[in-house]
C-alpha positions as CSV (number, residue, x, y, z in Angstrom):
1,X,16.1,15.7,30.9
2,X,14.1,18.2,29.2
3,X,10.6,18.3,27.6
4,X,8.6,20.6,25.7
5,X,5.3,21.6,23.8
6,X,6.3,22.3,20.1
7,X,3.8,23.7,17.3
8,X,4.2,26.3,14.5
9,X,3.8,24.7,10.3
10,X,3.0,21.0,10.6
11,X,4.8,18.4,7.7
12,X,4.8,14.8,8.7
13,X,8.1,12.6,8.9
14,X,7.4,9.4,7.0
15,X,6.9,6.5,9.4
16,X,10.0,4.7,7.5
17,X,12.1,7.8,8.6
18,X,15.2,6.3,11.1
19,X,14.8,9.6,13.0
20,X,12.4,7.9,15.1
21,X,14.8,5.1,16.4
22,X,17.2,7.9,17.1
23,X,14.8,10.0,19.5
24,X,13.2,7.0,20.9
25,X,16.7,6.0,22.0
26,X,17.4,9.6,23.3
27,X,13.8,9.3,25.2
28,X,14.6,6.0,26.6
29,X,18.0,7.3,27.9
30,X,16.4,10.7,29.5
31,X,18.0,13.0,27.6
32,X,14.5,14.4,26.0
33,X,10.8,13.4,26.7
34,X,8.9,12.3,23.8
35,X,5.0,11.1,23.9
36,X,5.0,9.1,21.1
37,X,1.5,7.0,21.3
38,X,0.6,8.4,18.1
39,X,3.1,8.5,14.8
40,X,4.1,10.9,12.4
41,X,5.7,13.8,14.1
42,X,6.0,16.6,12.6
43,X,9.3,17.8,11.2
44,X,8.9,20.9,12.8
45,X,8.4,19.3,16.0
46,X,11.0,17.1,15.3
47,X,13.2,19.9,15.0
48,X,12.3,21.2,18.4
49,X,13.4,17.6,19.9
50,X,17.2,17.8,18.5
51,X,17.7,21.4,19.7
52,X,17.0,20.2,23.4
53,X,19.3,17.3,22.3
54,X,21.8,19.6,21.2
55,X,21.3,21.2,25.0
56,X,22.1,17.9,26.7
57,X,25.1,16.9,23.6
58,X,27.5,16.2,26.7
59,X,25.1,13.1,27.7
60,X,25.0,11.8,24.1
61,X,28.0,8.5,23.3
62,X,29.8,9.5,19.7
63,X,27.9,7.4,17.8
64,X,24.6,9.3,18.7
65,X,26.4,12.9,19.0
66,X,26.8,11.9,15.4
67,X,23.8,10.8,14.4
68,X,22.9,14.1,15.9
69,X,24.7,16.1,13.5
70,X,23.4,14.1,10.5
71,X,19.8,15.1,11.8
72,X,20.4,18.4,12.1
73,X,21.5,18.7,8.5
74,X,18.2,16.7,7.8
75,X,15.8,19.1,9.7
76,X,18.3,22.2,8.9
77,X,15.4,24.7,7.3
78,X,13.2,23.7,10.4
79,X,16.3,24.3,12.7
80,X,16.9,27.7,10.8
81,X,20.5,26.5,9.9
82,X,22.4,26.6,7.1
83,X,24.6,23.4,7.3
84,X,21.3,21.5,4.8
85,X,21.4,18.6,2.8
86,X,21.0,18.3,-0.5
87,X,17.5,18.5,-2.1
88,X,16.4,18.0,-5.9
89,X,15.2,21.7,-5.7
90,X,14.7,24.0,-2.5
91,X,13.4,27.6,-2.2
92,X,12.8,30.0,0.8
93,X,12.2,33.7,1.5
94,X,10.2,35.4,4.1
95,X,6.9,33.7,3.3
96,X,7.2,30.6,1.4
97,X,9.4,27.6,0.8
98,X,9.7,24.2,-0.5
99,X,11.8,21.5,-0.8
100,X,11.8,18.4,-3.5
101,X,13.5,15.3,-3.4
102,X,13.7,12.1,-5.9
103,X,12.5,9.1,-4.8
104,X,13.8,5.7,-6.8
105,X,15.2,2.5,-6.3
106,X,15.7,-1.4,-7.4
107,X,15.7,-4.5,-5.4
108,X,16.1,-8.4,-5.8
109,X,14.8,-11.1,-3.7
110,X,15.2,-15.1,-3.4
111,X,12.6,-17.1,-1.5
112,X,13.8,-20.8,-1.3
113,X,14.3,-21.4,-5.5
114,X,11.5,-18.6,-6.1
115,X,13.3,-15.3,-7.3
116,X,12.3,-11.9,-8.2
117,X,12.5,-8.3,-8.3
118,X,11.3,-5.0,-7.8
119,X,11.5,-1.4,-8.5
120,X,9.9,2.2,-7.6
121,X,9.9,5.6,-8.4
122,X,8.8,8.5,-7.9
123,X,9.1,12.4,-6.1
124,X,8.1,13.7,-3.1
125,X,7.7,17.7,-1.8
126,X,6.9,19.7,1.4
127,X,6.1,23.6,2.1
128,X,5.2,25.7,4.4
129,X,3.5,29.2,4.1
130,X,4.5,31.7,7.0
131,X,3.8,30.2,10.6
132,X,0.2,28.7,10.5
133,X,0.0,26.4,7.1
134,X,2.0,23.3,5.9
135,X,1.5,20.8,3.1
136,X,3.0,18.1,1.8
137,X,3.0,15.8,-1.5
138,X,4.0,12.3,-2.7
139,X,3.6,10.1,-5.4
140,X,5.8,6.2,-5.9
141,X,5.2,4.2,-8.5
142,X,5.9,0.7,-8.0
143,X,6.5,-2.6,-9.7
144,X,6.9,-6.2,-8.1
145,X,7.7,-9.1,-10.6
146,X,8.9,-12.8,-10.0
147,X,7.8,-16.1,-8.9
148,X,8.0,-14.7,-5.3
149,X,5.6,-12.3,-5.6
150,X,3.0,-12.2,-2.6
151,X,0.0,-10.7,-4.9
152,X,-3.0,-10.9,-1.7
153,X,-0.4,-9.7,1.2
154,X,-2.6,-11.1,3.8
155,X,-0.5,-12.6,6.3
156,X,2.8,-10.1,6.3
157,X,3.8,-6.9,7.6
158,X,4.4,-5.6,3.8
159,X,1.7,-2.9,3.3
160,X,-1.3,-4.0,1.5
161,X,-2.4,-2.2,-1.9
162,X,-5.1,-1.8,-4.2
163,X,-3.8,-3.3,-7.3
164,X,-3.5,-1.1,-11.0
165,X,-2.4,-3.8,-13.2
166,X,-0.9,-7.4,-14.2
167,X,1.8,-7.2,-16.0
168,X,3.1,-10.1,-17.2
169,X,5.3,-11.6,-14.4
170,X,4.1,-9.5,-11.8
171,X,2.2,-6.7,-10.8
172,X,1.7,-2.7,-10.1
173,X,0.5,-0.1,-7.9
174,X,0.8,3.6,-6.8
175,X,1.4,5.2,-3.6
176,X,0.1,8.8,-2.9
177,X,0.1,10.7,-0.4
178,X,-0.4,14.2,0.7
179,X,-1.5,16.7,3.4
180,X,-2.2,20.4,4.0
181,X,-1.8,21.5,7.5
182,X,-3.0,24.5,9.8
183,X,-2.1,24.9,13.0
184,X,-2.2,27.0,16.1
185,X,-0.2,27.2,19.3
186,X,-2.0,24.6,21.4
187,X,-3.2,22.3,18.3
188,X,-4.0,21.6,14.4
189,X,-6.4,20.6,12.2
190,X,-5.8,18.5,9.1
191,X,-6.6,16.9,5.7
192,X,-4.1,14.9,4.6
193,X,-3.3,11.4,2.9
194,X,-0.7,9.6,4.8
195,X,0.1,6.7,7.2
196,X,-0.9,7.0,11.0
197,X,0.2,4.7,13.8
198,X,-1.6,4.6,16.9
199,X,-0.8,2.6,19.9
200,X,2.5,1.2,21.4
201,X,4.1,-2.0,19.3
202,X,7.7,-2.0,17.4
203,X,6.1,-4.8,15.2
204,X,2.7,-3.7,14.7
205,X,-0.1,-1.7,16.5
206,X,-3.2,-2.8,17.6
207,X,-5.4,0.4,17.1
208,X,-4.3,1.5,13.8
209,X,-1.4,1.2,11.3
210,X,0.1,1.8,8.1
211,X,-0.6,-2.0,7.1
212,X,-3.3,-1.0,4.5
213,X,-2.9,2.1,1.8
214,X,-3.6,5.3,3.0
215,X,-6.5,6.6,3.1
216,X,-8.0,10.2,3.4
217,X,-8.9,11.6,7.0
218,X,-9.4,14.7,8.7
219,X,-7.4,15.0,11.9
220,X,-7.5,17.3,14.7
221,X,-4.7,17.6,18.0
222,X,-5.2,19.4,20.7
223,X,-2.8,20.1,23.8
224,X,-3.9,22.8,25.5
225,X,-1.3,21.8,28.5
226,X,1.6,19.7,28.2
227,X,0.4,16.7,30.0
228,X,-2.4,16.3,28.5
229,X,-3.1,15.9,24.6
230,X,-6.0,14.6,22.0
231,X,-6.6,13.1,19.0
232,X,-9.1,12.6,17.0
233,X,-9.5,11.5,13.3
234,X,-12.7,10.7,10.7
235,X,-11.3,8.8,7.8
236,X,-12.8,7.2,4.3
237,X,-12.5,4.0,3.7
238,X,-13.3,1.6,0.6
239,X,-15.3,-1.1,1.5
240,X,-15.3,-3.0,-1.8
241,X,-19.0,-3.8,-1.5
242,X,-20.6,-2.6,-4.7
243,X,-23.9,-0.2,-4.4
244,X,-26.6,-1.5,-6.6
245,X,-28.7,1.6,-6.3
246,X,-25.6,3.2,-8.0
247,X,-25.3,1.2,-10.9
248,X,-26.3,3.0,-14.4
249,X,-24.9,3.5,-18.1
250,X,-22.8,6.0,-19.8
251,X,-23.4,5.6,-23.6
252,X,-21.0,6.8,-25.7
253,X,-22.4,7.0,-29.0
254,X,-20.4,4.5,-31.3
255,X,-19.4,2.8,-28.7
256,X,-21.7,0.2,-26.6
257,X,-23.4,1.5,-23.1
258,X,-20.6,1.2,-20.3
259,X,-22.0,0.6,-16.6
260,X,-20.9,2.9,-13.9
261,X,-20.8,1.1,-10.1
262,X,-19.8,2.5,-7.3
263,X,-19.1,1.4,-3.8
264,X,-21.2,1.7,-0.9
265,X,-19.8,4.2,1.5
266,X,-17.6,3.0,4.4
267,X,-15.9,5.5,7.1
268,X,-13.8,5.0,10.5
269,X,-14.1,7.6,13.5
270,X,-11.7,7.7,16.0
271,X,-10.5,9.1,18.9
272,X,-7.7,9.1,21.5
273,X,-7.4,11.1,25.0
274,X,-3.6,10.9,26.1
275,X,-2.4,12.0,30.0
276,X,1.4,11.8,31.5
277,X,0.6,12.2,35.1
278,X,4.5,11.7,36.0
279,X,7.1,12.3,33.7
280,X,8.1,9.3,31.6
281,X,4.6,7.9,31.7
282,X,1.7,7.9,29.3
283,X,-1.9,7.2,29.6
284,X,-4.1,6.8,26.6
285,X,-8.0,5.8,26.2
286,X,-9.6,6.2,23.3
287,X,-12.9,4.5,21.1
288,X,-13.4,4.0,17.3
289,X,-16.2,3.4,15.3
290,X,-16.9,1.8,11.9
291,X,-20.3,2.9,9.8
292,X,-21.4,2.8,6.1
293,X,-23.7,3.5,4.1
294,X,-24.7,7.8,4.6
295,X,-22.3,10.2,6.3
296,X,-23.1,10.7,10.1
297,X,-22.6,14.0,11.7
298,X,-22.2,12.8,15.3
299,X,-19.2,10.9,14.2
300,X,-17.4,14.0,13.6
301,X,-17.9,15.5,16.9
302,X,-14.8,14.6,18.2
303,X,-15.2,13.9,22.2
304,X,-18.4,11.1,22.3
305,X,-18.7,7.7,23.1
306,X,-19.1,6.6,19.5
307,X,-20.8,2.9,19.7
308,X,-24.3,3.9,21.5
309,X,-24.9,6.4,18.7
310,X,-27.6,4.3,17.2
311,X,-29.4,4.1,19.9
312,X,-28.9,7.6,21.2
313,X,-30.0,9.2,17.8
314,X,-32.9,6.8,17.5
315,X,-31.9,5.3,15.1
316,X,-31.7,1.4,16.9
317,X,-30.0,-1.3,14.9
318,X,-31.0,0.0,11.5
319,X,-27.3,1.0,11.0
320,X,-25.6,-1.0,13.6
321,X,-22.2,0.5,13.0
322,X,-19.3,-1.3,14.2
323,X,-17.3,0.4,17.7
324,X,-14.2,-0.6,19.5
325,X,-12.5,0.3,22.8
326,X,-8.5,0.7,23.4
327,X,-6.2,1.4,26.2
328,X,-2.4,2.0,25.9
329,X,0.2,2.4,28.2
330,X,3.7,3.3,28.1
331,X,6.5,3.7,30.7
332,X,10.5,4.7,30.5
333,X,10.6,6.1,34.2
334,X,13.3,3.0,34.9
335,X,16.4,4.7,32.7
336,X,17.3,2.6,29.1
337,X,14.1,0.9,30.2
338,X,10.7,1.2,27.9
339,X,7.6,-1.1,28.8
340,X,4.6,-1.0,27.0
341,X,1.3,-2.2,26.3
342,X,-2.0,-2.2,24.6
343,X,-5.5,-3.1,24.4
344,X,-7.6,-3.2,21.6
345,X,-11.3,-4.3,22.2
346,X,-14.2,-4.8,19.6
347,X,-17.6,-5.7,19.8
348,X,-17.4,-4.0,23.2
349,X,-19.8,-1.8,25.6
350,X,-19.0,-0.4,28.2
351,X,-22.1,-1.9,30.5
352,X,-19.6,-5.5,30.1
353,X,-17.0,-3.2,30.9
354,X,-18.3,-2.4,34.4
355,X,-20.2,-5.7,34.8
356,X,-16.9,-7.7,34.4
357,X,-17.9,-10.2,30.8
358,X,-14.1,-9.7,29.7
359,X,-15.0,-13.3,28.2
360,X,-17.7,-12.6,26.0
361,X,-15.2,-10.3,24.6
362,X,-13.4,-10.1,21.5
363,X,-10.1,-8.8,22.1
364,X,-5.9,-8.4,21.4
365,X,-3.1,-7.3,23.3
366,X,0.5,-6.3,22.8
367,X,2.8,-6.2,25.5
368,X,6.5,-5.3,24.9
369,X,9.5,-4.2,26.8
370,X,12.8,-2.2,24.8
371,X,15.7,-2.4,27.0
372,X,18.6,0.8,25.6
373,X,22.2,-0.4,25.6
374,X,22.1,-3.1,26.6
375,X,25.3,-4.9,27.8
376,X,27.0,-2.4,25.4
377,X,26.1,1.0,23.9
378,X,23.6,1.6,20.9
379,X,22.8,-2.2,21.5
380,X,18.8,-2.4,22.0
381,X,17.2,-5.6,22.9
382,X,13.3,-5.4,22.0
383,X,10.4,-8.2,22.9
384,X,7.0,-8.6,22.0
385,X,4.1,-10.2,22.3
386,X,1.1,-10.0,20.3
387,X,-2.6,-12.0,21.1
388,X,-5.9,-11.4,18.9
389,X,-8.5,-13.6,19.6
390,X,-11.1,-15.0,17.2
391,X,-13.1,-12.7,15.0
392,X,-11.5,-9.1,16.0
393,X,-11.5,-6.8,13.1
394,X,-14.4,-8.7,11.6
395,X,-17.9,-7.9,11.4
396,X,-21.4,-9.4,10.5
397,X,-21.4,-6.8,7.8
398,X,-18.6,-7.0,5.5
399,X,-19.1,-3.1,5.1
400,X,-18.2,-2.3,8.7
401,X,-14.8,-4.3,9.2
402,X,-12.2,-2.9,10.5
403,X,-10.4,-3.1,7.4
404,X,-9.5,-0.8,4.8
405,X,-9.7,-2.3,0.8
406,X,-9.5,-5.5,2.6
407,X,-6.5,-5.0,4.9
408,X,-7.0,-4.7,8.4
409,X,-6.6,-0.9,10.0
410,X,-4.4,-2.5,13.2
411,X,-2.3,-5.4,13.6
412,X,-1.2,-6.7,10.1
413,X,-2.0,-10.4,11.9
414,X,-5.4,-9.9,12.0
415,X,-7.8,-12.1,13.7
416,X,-7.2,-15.3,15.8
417,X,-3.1,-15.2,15.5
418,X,-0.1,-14.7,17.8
419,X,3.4,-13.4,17.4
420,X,6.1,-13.1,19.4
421,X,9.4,-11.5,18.4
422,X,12.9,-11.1,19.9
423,X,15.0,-8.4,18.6
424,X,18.5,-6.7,18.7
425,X,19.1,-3.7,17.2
426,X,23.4,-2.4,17.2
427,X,24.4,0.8,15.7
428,X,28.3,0.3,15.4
429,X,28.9,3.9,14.0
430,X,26.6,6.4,12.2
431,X,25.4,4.9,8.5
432,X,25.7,1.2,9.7
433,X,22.3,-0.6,11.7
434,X,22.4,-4.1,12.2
435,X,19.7,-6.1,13.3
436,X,18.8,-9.7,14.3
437,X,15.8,-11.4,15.1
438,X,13.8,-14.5,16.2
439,X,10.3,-14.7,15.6
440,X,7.3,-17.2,15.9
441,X,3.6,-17.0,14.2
442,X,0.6,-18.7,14.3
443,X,-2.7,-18.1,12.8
444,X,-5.7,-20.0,12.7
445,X,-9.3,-19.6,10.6
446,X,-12.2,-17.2,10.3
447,X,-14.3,-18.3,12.7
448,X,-17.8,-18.8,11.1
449,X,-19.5,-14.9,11.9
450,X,-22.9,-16.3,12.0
451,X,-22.0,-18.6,15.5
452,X,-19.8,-15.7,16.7
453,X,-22.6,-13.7,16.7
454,X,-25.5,-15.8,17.9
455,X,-23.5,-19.3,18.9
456,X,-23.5,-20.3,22.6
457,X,-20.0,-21.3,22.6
458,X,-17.4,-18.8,21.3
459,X,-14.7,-19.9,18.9
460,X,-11.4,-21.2,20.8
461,X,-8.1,-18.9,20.2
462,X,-6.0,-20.7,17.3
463,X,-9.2,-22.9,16.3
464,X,-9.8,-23.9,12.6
465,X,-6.8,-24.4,10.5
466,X,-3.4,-23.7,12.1
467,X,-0.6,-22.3,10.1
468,X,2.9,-21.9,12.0
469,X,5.9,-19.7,10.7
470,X,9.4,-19.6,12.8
471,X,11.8,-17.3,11.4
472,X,15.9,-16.2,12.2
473,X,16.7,-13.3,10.4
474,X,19.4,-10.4,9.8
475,X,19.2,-7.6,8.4
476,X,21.8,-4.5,6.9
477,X,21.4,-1.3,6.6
478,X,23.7,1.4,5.4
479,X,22.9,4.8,5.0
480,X,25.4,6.2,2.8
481,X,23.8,9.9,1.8
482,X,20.8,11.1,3.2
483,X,17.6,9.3,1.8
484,X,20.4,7.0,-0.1
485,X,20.0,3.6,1.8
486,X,21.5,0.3,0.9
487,X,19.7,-2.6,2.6
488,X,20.3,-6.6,2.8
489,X,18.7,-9.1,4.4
490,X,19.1,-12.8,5.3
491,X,16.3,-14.7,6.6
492,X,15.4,-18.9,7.5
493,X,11.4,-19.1,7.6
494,X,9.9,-22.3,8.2
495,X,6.6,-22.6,7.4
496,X,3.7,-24.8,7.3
497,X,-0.5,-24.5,6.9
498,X,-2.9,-26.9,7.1
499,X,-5.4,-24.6,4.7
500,X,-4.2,-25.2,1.5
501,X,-5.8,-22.3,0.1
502,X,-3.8,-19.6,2.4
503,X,-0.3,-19.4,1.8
504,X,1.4,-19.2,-1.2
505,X,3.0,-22.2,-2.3
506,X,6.8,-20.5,-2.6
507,X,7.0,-19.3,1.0
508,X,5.6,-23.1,2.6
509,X,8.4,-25.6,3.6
510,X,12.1,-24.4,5.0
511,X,13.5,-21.8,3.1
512,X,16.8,-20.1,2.8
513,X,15.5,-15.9,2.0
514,X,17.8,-13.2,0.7
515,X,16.9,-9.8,-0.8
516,X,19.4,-6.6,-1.9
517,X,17.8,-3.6,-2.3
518,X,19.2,0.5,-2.9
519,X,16.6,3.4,-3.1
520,X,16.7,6.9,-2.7
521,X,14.3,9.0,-0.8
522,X,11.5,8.0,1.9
């Protein structure tokens, strides 16, 4: 097995890219070493991964020799090969290059006797300039109509959005992304606009997550040896708490005064120290912090303790910003063998740490295991389980959540729910991915912040009302042309919630779900 420490341009893979299933299955069997506690790589980087897979071809079955070959026509300009796929537009010389591709695609869905449809467009771009810079660009436009239609997106791993418009029938929204990257040989710094995943889960993590829109941050990573690496990332958020020392008119002459309002500041600090003192094992501890109101300069330093801040800058509970503590482990040193975990606390210092109060704390887990081939090759056998207590992700404030325009920044289950999933993943040859699954949710209420906070008696896991979803699913996917994917799916949810007020009225009951979808690009 080799391993390596790969830098030059930085340009993210999107999370949605299959080229992540394909080296994690390479990692798992030992043919490469990939630390992946934090998502995107970069293309370069994951580049660098199929040349030492293209060392070790001899290892590989033929399904994954070929799926090799079809990345290296993917990630030919990083590879410096000549066998590349087609793009829109593409131009290199000696200093610069780009690459364009389309993005488009149409889909229907059935939920029970609810249907609908939806559609998206859009382009996408990256670049590099010489060895030090790389940027990257985005934009989807997207449209969802039908009686099936989940408008809020609470309870469901579907990203949530911030909402343009209402057409008639449905709604619409924009995606954009987009990054410029510099980088040296032991780290990077950047600004950029695009999904992050932190922390170990196949069906959600704990620390942080695409489930909300994206939001702009400035990262920095740092390896200065290969077994050690860090993180660290300072993000702005919309709270959707409007500033009433902001409000004022515009008048427009003819026209009647318009008020301007604006939203009261709200930003997420981060950080994440990762160690692999054996091969095949990672270590990760890291803290985050939620404040509003002014820009604080501590919280871009990127190595403190963020949480005691207010009290270490005088400033006492005046701003009271909102901290969290996280742990993550990962392990393949058993061959075709991944085990995982990780855990996310909030509302936590480290004096209960060291004093033992693990009950007066509020607190989720995920603990997962991914067995590689099992019984037969490219079949993997995932399992998970999820646990987030009562209140998690919440906040006295409702400007210092852990939430992004409403959506939460980890686990799409958000507070006071459990999940556990089942799931078997077979490749039969290189375009066709099949996968089935079992999977059980429950979720109970907000627990009342005020008795969470000052109560004697802390709100019991699942308390308040209960809603239960069981689901059997399959689900197709065939990827004819690179970027051109044709997806169906097949699903039996049964559902029920004693608030009335929660779930939409289309997906409650037993219900037969189908959808057909074909896009282009990522």
């Amino acid at each position: 097995m080799m391993s390596f420490n790969a830098y030059a341009q930085i340009v993210y893979a999107p999370l949605n890219s299959t080229i992540y299933d394909f080296l994690d299955r390479l990692a798992s069997g030992h043919i490469i070493t990939v630390n992946d506690e934090v998502k995107p790589y970069s293309r370069k980087e994951i580049a660098e991964y199929l040349k030492l897979a293209e060392i070790e071809k001899d290892k590989l079955n033929p399904v994954e020799a070929e799926e090799l070959n079809w990345y290296e026509e993917e990630y030919a300009h990083e590879l410096l090969s000549v066998n590349e796929r087609w793009f829109l537009y593409k131009y290199s010389d000696s200093l610069f290059s780009i690459r364009v591709s389309p993005i488009g695609g149409y889909g229907i869905s059935s939920t029970g006797g609810s249907k609908g449809h939806n559609r998206w467009w859009g382009i996408s771009s990256y670049g590099y300039i010489s060895n030090w810079l790389g940027a990257s660009f985005s934009y989807k436009d997207i449209g969802q109509f039908g009686a099936n239609v989940d408008i809020k997106k609470d309870f469901t791993p579907e990203r949530g959005y911030y909402i343009n418009s209402y057409p008639p029938g449905g709604i619409e929204f924009s995606d954009v992304k987009g990054a410029i990257n510099f980088n040296w040989n032991w780290g990077g710094v950047s600004l950029i606009k695009d999904d992050v995943n932190w922390g170990h889960g196949k069906f959600g993590q704990l620390i942080l997550s695409d489930k909300p829109e994206s939001y702009p941050q400035i990262q920095l990573f740092l390896s200065p040896a290969k077994w050690i690496r860090f993180y660290y990332m300072h993000g702005w958020l919309n709270s959707l708490v409007l500033d009433s020392s902001q409000f004022y008119y515009n008048h427009l002459e003819s026209a009647p005064p318009v008020i301007h309002q604006e939203y009261i500041g709200k930003y997420v600090a981060a950080n994440l120290i990762s160690l692999t003192p054996v091969e095949n094992l990672d270590l990760s501890l890291g803290n985050s912090v939620i404040y509003s109101g002014s820009l604080r300069p501590e919280f871009f330093i990127p190595f403190l303790y963020y949480k005691v801040m207010d009290h270490n800058t005088g400033r006492g509970n005046v701003d009271d910003s909102n901290g969290q503590i996280f742990f993550d482990i990962s392990s393949r040193n058993i061959q075709n063998f991944q085990v995982y975990s990780t855990v996310f606390i909030d509302a936590a210092t480290i004096s209960g740490l060291l004093n033992g109060s693990l009950n007066q704390w509020w607190k989720g887990y995920t603990i997962g295991a991914k067995n590689t081939d099992f019984l037969i090759p490219n079949l993997n056998v995932t399992i998970e389980y999820t646990k987030i207590m009562p209140s998690v992700y919440e906040h006295k404030y409702d400007t210092e959540t852990y939430k992004h325009i409403g959506y939460v920044l980890g686990d799409w289950l958000g507070q006071n729910a459990d999940q556990i999933r089942i799931q078997a993943d077979y490749k039969p040859n290189r375009p066709l991915t099949l996968h089935g699954y079992y999977e059980r949710l429950r979720k109970g209420g907000l627990a009342d912040i005020a008795i969470v906070y000052y109560g004697n008696t802390p709100p019991q896991f699942l308390s308040g009302h209960l809603r239960k979803d069981f689901d059997l699913g399959l689900e197709v996917d065939y990827e004819y042309l690179h970027e051109l994917t044709i997806s169906a799916s097949y699903k039996y949810s049964s559902i029920s919630d004693e608030d009335k007020t929660r779930t939409p009225s289309y997906l409650l009951g037993d219900k037969i779900n189908f959808s057909l979808t074909i896009g282009w690009g990522l």
